[in-house]
C-alpha positions in Angstrom: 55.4 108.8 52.4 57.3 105.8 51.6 60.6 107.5 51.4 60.4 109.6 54.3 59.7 106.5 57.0 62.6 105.4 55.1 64.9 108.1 55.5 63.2 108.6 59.1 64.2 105.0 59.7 67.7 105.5 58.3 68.6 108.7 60.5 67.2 107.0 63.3 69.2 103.6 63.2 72.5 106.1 62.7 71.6 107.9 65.5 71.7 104.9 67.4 74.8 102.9 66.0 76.5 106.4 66.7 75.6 106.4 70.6 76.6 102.9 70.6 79.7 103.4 69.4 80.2 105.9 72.7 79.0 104.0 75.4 79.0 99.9 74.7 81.4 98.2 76.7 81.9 94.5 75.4 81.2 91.5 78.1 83.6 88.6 76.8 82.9 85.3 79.0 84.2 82.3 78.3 84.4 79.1 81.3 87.4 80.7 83.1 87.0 84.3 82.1 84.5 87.5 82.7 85.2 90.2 81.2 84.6 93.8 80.3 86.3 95.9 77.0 85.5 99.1 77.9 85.7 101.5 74.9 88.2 104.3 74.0 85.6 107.1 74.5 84.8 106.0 78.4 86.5 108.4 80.7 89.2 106.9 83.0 91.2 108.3 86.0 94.3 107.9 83.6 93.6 110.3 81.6 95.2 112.7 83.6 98.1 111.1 83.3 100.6 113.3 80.9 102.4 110.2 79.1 99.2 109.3 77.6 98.5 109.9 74.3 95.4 108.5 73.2 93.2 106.2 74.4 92.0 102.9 72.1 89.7 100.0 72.8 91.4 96.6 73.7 90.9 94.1 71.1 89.9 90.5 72.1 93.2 88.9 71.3 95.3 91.5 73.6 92.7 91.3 76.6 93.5 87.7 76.4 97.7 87.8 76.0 96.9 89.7 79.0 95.2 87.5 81.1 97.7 84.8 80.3 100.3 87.1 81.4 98.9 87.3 84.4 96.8 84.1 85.4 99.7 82.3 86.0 101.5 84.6 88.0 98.6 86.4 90.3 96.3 84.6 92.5 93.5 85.7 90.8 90.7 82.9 90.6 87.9 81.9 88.2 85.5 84.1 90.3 87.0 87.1 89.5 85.7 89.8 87.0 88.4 91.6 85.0 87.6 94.8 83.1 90.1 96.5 80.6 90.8 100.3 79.6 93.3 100.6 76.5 95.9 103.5 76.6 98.8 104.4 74.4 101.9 106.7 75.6 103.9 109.1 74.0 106.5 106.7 73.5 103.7 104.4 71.3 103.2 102.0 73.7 99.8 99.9 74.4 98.9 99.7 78.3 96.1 97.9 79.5 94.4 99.4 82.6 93.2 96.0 84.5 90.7 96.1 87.2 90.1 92.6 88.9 87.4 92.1 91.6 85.7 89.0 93.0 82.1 89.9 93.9 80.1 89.1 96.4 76.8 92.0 96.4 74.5 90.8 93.6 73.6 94.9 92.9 77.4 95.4 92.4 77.6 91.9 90.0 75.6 93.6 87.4 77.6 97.3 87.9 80.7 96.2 87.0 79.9 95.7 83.6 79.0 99.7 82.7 80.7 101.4 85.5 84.9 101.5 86.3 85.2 99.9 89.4 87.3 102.0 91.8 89.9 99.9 94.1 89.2 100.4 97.8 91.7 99.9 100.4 90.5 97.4 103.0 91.7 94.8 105.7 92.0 91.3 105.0 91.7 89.1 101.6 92.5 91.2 98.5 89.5 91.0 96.2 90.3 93.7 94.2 93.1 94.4 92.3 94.9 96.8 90.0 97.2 96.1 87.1 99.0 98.1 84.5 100.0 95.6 81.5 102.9 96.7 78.4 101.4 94.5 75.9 104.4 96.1 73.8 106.8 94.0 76.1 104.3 92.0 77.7 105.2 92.4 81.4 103.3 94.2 84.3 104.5 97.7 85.3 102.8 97.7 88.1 100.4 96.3 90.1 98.0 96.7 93.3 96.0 94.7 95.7 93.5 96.3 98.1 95.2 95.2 101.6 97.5 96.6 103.3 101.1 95.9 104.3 
């Protein structure tokens, strides 16, 4: 009897660790930073996109090259929540997918850790942005703000 709630214990906490290993996006926070590591298995709107090889998940020391990157350069505050898809091309080089949005709609605050926040086109401020980051090369190769021009 012993052995088998062991083994039933065993199979169980696998099970587990295994789903876990599909669906746990990391929150890293520290005082000027939110964010969200989503893993390699989460589906992204990328993935369509032919020059991607494979997908990986962003280690902590890359998601943070890349927010010095671009701290400096955007005018992205302290308020805003960043989350993080890893790619890597055909040509072996590691994107970061970069959501930013400042939230204001407490039901969408606790969201944007599980779900990929979609950019929406609006008028006035930009509160959400878009950025594609070589961490190969370390530059932006593109990026996107939700107003218009």
């Amino acid at each position: 009897m012993k052995k088998c709630l062991i083994l039933v214990l065993l199979l169980f906490t696998s099970v587990l660790s295994y789903a876990q290993k599909f669906d746990s996006v990391v929150h890293y926070k520290t005082g000027d930073f939110d964010a969200a590591i989503f893993p390699e298995q989460y589906t992204r709107v990328l993935d369509e996109d032919t020059t991607i090889k494979i997908r990986f998940t962003p280690r902590i020391d890359e998601i943070l090259s890349a927010y010095q990157g671009l701290k400096d350069t955007t005018a992205m505050s302290k308020s805003y929540k960043w989350q993080f898809f890893g790619y890597i091309t055909k040509k072996n080089e590691k994107l970061l997918s970069i959501n930013c949005v400042s939230l204001s709609d407490d039901e969408i605050k606790t969201k944007w850790l599980n779900l990929k926040w979609e950019i929406v086109f609006l008028d006035g401020g930009c509160i959400e942005w878009h950025v594609l980051y070589n961490l190969n090369t370390n530059e932006v190769l593109s990026s996107m703000c939700n107003y218009e021009e």
